[in-house]
Jmol script that loads the backbone (N, CA, C; Angstrom):
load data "model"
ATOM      1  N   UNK A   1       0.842  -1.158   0.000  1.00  0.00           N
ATOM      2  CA  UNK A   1       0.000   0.000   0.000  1.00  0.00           C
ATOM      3  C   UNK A   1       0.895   1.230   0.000  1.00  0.00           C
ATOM      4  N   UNK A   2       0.521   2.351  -0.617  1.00  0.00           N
ATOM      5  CA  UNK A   2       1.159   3.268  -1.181  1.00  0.00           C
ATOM      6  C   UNK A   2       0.422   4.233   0.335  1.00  0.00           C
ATOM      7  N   UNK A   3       1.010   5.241   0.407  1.00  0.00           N
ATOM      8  CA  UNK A   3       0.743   6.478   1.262  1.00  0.00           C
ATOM      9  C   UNK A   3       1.094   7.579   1.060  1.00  0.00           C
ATOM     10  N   UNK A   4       0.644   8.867   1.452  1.00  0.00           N
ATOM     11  CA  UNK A   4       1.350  10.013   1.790  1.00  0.00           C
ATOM     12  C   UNK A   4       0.681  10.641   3.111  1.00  0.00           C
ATOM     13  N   UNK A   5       1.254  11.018   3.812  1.00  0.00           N
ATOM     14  CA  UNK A   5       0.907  11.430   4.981  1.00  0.00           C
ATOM     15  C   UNK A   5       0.794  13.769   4.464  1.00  0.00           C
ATOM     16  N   UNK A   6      -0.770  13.201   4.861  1.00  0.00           N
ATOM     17  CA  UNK A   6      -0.663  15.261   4.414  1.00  0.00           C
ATOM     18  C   UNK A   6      -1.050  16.257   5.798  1.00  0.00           C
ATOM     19  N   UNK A   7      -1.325  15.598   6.703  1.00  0.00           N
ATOM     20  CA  UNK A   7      -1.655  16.581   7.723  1.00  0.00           C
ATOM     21  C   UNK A   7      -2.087  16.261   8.689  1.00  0.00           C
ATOM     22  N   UNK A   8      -1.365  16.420  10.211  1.00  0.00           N
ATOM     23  CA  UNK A   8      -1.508  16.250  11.360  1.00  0.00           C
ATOM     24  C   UNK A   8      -2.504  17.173  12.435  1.00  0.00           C
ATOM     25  N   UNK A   9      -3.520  16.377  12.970  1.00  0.00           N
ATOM     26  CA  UNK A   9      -5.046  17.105  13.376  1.00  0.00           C
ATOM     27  C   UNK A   9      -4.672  16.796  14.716  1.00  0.00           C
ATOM     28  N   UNK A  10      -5.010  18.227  15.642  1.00  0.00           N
ATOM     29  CA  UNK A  10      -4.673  18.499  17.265  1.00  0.00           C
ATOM     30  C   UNK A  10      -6.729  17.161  17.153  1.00  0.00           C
ATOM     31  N   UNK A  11      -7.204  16.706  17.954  1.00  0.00           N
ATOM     32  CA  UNK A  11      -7.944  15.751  18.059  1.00  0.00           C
ATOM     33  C   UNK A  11      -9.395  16.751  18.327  1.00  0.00           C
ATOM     34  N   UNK A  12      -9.547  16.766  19.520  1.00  0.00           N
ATOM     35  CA  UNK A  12     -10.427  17.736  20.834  1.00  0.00           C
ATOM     36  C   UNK A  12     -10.428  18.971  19.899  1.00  0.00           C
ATOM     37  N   UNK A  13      -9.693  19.253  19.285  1.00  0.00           N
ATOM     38  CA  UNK A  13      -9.963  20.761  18.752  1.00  0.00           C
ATOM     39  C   UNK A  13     -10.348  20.396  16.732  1.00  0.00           C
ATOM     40  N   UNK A  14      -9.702  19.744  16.391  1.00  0.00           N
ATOM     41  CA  UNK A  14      -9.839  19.364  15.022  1.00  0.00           C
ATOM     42  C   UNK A  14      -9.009  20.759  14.239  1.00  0.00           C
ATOM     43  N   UNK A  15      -7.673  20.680  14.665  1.00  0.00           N
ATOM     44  CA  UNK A  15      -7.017  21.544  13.810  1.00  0.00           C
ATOM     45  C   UNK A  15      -5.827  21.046  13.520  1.00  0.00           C
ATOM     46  N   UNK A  16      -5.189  21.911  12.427  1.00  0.00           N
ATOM     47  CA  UNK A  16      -4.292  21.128  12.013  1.00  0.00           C
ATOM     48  C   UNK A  16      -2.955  21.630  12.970  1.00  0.00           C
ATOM     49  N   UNK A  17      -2.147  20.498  13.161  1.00  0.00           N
ATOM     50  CA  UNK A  17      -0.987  20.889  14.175  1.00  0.00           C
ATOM     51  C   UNK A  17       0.649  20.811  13.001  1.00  0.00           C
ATOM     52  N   UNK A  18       0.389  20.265  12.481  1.00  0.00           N
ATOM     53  CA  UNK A  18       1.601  19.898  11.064  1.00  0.00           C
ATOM     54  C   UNK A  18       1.335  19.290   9.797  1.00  0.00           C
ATOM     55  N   UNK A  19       1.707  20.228   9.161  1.00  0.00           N
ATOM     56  CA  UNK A  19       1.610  19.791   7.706  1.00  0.00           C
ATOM     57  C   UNK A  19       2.552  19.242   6.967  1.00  0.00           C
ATOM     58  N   UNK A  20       2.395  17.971   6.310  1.00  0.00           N
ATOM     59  CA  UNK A  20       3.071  17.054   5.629  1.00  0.00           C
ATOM     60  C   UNK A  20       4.232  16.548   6.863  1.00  0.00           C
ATOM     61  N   UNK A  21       3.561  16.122   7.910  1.00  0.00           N
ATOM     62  CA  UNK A  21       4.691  15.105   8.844  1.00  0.00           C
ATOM     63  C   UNK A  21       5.662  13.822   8.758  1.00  0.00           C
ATOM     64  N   UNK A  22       6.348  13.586   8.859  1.00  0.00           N
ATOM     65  CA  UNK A  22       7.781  12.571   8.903  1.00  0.00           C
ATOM     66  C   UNK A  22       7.049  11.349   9.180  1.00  0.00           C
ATOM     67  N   UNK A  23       6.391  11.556  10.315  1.00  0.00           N
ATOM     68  CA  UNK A  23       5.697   9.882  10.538  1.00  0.00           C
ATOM     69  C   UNK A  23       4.367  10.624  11.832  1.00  0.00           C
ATOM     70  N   UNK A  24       3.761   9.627  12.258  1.00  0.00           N
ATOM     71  CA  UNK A  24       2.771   9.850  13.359  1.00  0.00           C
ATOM     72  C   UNK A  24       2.899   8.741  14.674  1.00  0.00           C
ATOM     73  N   UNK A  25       3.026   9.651  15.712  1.00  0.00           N
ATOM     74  CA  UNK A  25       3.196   8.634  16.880  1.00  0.00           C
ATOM     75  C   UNK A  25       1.927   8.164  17.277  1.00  0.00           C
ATOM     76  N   UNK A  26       1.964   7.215  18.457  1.00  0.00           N
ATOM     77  CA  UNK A  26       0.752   6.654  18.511  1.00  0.00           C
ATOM     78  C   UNK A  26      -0.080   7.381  18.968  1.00  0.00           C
ATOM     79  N   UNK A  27      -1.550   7.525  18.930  1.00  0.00           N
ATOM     80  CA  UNK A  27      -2.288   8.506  19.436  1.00  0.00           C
ATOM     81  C   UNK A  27      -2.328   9.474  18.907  1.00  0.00           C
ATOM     82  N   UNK A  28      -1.957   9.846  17.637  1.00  0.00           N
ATOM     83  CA  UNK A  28      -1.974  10.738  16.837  1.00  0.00           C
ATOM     84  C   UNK A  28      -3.271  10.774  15.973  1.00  0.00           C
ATOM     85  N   UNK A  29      -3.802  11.792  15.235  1.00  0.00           N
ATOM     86  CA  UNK A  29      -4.752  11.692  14.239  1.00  0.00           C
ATOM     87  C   UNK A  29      -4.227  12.952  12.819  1.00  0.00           C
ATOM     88  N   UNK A  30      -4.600  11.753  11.581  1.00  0.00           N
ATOM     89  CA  UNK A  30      -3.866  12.432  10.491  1.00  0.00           C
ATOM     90  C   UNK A  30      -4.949  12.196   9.701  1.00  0.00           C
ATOM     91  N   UNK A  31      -4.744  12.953   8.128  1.00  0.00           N
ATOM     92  CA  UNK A  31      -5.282  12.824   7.107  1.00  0.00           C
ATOM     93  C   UNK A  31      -4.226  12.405   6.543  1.00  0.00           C
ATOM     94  N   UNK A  32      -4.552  11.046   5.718  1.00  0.00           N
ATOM     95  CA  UNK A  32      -3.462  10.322   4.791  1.00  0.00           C
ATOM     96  C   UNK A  32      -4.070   9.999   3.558  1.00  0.00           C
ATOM     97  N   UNK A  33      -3.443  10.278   2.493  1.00  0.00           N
ATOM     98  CA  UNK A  33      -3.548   9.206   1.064  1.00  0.00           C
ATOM     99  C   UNK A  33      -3.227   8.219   0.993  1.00  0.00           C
ATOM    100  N   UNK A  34      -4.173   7.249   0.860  1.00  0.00           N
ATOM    101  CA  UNK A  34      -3.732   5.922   1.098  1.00  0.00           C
ATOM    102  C   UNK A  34      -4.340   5.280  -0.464  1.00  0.00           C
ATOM    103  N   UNK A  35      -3.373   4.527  -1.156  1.00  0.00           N
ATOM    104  CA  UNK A  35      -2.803   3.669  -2.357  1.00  0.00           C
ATOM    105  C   UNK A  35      -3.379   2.391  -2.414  1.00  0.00           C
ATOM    106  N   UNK A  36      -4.443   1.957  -2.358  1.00  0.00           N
ATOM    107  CA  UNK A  36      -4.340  -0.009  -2.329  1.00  0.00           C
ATOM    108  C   UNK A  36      -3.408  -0.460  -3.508  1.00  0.00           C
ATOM    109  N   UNK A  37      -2.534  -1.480  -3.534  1.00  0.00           N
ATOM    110  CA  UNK A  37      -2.096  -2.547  -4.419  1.00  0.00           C
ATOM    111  C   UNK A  37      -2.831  -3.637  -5.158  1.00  0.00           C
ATOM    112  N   UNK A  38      -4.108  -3.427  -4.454  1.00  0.00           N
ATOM    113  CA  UNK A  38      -4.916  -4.424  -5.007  1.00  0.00           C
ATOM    114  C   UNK A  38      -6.679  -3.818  -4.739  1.00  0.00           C
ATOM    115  N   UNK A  39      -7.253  -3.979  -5.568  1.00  0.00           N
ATOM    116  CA  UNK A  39      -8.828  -3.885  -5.762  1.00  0.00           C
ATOM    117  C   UNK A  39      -9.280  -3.720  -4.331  1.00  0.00           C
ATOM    118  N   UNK A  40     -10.253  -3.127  -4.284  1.00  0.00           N
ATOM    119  CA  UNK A  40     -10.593  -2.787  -2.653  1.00  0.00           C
ATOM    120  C   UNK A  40     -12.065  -2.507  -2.785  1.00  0.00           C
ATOM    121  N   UNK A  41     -12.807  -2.970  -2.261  1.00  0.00           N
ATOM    122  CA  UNK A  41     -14.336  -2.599  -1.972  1.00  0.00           C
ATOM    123  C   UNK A  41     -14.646  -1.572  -0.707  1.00  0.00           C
ATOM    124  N   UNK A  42     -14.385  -0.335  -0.965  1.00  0.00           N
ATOM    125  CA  UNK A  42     -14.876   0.401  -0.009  1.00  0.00           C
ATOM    126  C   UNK A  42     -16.221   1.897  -0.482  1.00  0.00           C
ATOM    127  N   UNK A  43     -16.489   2.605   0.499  1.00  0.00           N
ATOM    128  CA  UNK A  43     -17.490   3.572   0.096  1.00  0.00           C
ATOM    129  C   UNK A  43     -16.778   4.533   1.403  1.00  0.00           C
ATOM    130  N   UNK A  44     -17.222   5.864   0.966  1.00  0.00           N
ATOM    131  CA  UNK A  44     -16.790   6.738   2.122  1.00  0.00           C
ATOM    132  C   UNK A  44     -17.681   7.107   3.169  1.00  0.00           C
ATOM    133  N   UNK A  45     -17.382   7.150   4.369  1.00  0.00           N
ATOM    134  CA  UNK A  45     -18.251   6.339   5.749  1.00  0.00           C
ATOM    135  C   UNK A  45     -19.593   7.293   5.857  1.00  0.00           C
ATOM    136  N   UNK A  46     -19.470   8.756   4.948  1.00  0.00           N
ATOM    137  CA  UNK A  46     -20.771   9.195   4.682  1.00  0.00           C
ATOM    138  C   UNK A  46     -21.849   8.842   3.770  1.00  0.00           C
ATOM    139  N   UNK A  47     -21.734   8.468   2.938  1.00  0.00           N
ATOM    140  CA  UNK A  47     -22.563   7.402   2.447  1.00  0.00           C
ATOM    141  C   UNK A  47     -22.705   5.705   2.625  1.00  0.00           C
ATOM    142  N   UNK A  48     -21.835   5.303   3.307  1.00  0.00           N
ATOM    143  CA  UNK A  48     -22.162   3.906   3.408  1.00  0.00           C
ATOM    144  C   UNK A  48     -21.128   3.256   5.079  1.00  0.00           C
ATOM    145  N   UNK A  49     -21.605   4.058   6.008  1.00  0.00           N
ATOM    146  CA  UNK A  49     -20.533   3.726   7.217  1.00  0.00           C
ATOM    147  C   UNK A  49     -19.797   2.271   7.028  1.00  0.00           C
ATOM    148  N   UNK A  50     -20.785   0.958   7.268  1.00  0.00           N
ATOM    149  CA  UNK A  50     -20.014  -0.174   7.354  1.00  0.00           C
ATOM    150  C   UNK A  50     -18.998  -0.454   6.202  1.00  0.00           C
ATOM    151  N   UNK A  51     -18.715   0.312   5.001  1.00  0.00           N
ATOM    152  CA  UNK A  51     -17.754   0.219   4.059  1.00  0.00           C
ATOM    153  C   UNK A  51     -17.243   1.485   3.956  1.00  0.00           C
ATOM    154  N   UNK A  52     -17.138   2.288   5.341  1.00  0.00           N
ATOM    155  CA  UNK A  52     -16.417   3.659   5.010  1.00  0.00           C
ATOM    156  C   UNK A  52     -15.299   3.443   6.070  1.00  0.00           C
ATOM    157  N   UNK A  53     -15.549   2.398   7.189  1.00  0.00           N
ATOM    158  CA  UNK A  53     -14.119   2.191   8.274  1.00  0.00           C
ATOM    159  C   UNK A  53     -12.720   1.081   7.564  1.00  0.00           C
ATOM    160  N   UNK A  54     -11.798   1.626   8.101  1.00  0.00           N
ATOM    161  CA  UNK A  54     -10.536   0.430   7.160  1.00  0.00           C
ATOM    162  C   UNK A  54      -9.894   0.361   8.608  1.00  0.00           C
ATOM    163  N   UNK A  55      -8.651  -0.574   8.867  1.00  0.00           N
ATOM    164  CA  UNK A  55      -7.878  -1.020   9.453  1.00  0.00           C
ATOM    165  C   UNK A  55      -6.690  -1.762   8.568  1.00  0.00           C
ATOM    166  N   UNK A  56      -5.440  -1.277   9.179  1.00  0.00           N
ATOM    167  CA  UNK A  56      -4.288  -1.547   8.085  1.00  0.00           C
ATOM    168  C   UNK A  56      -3.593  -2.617   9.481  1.00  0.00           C
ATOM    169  N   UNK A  57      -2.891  -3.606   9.206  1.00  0.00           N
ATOM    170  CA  UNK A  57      -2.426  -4.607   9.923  1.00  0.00           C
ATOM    171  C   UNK A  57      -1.006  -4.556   9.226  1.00  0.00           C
ATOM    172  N   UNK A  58      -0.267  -4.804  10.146  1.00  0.00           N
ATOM    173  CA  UNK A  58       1.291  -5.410   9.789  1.00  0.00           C
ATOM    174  C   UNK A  58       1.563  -6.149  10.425  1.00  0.00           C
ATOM    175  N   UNK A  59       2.437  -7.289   9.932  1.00  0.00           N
ATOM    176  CA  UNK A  59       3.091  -8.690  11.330  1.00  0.00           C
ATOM    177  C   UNK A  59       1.523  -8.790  12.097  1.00  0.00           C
ATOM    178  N   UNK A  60       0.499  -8.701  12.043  1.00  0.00           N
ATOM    179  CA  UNK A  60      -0.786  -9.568  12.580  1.00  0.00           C
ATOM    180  C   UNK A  60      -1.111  -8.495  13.575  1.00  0.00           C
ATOM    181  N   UNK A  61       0.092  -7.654  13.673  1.00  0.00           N
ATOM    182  CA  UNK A  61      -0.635  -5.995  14.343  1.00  0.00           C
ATOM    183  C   UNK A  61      -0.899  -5.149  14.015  1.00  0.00           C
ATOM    184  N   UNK A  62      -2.254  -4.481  13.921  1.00  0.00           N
ATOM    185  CA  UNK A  62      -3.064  -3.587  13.764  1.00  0.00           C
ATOM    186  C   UNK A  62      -2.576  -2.301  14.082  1.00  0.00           C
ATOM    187  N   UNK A  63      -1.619  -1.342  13.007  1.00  0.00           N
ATOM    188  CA  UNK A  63      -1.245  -0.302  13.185  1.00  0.00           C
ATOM    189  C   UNK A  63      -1.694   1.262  12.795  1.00  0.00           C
ATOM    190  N   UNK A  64      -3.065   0.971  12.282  1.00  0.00           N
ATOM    191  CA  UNK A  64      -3.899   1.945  11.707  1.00  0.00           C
ATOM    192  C   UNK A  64      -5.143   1.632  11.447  1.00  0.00           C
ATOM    193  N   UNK A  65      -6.055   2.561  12.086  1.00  0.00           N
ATOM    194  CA  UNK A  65      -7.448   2.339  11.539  1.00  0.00           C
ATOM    195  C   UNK A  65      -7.799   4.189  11.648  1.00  0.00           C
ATOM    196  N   UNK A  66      -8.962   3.570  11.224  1.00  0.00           N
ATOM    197  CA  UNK A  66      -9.458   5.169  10.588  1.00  0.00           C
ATOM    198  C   UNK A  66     -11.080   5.378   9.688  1.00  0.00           C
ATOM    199  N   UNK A  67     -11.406   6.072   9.391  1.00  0.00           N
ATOM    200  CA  UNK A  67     -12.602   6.422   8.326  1.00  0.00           C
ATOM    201  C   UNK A  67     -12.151   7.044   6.879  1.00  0.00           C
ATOM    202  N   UNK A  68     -12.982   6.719   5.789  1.00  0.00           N
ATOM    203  CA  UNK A  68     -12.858   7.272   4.264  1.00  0.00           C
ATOM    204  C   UNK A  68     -13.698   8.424   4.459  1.00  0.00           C
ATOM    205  N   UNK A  69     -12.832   9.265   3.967  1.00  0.00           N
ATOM    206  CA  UNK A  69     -13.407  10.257   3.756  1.00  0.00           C
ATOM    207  C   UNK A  69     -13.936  11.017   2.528  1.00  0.00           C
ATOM    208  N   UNK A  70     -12.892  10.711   1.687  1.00  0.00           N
ATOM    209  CA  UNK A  70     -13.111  10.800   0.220  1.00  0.00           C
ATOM    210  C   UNK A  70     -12.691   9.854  -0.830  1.00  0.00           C
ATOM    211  N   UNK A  71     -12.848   9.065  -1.988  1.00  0.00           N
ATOM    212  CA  UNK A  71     -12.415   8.464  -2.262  1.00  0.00           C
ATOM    213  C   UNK A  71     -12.239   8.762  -4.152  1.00  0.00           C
ATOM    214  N   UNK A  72     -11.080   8.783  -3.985  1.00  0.00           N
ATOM    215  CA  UNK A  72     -10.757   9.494  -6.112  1.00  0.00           C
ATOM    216  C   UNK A  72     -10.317   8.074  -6.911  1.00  0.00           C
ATOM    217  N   UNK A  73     -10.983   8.794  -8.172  1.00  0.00           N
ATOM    218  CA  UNK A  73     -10.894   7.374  -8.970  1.00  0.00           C
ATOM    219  C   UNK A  73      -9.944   7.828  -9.769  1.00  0.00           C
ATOM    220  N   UNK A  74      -9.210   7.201 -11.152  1.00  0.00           N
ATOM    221  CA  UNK A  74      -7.973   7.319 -12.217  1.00  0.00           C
ATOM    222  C   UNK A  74      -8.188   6.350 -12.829  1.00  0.00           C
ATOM    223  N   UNK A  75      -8.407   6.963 -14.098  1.00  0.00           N
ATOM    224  CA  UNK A  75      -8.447   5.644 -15.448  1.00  0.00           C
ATOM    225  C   UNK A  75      -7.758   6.081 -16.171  1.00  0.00           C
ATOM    226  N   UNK A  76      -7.108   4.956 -16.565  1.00  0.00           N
ATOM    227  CA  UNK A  76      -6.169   5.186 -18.034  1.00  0.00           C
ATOM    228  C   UNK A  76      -6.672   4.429 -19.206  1.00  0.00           C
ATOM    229  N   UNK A  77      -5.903   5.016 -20.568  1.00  0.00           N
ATOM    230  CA  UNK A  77      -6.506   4.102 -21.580  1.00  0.00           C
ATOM    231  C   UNK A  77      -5.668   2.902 -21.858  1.00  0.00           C
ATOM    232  N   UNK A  78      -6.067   1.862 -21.601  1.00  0.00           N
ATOM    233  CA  UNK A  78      -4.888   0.690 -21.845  1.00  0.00           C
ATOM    234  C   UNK A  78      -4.365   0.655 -22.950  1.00  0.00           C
ATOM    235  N   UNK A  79      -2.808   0.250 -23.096  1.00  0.00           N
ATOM    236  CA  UNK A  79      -2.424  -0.020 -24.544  1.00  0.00           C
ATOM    237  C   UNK A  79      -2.339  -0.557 -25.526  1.00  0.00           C
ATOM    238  N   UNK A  80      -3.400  -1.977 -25.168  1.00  0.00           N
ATOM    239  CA  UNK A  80      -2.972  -2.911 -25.746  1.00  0.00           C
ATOM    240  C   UNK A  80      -4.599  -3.424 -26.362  1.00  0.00           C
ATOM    241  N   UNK A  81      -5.658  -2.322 -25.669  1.00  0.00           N
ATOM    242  CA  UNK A  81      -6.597  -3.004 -26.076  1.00  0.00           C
ATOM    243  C   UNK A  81      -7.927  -1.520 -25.321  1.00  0.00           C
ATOM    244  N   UNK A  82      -8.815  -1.352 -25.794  1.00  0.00           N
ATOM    245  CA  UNK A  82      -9.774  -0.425 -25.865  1.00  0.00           C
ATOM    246  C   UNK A  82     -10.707  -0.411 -24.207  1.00  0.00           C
ATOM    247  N   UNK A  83     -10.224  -0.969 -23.311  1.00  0.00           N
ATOM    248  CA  UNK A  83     -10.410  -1.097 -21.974  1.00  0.00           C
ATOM    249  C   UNK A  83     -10.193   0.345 -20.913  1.00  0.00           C
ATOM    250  N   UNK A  84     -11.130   0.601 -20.153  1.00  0.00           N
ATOM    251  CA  UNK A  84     -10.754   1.215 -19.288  1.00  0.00           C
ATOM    252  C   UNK A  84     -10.506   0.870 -18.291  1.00  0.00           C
ATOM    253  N   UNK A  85      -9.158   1.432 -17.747  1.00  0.00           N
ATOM    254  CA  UNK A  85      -8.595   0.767 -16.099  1.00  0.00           C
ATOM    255  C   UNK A  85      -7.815   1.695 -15.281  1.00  0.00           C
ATOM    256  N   UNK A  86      -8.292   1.477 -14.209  1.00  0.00           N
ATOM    257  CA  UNK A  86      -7.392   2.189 -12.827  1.00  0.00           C
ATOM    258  C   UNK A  86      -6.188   2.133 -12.823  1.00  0.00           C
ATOM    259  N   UNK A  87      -5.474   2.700 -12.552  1.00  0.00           N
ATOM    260  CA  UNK A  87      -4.484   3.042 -12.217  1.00  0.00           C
ATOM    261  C   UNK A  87      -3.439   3.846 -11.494  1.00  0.00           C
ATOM    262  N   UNK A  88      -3.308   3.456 -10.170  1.00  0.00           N
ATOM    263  CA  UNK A  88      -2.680   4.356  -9.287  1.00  0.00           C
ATOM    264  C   UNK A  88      -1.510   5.731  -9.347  1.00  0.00           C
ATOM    265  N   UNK A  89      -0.916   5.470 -10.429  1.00  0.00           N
ATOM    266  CA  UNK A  89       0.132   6.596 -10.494  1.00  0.00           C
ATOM    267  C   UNK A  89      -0.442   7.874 -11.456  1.00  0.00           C
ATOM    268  N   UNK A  90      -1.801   7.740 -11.939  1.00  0.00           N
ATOM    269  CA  UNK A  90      -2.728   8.775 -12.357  1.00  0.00           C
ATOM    270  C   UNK A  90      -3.531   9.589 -11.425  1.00  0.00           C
ATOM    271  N   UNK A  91      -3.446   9.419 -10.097  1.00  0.00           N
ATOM    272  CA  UNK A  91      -3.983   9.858  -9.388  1.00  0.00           C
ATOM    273  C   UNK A  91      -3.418  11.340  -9.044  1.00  0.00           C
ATOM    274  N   UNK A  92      -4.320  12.199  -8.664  1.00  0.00           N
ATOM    275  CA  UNK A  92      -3.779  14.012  -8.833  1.00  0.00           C
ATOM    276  C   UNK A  92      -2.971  14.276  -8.040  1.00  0.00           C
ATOM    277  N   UNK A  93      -2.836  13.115  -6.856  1.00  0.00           N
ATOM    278  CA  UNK A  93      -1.463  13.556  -5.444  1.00  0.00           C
ATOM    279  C   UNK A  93      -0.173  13.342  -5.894  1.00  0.00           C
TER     280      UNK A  93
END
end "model"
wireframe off; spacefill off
backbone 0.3
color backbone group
């Protein structure tokens, strides 16, 4: 999974405390771009809550969860054949 980390939110207040941060400690709350590698069935948690929450796991520990907030699509024209398809490195970030 691809990322960019764009902005670090004070919680209790909902403001931003740093923009474009190094990493996030625990207990932190961020807005991130997040990349799937693979096909993903989600909706953003304002229109469809039970497919708007994610949780990201590493080594079988659970190091991120969170809500969709927005979700952008990217199609390219394939080359080899008259298909439309996604593609992550078309995306506007």
């Amino acid at each position: 999974m691809y990322y960019d980390l764009l902005l670090n939110v004070f919680v209790s207040a909902g403001k931003t405390t740093e923009e474009e941060p190094k990493a996030i400690k625990s207990g932190d709350a961020a807005i991130v771009n997040l990349v799937p590698t693979k096909p993903l069935c989600v909706e953003s948690f304002q229109e469809f809550p039970p497919l708007g929450r994610f949780a990201v796991r590493d080594m079988r520990q659970t190091v991120a969860v969170g809500v969709i907030k927005v979700i952008l699509f990217a199609y390219y024209q394939c080359c080899s054949c008259d298909e439309r398809t996604m593609h992550h490195s078309d995306f506007p970030w």
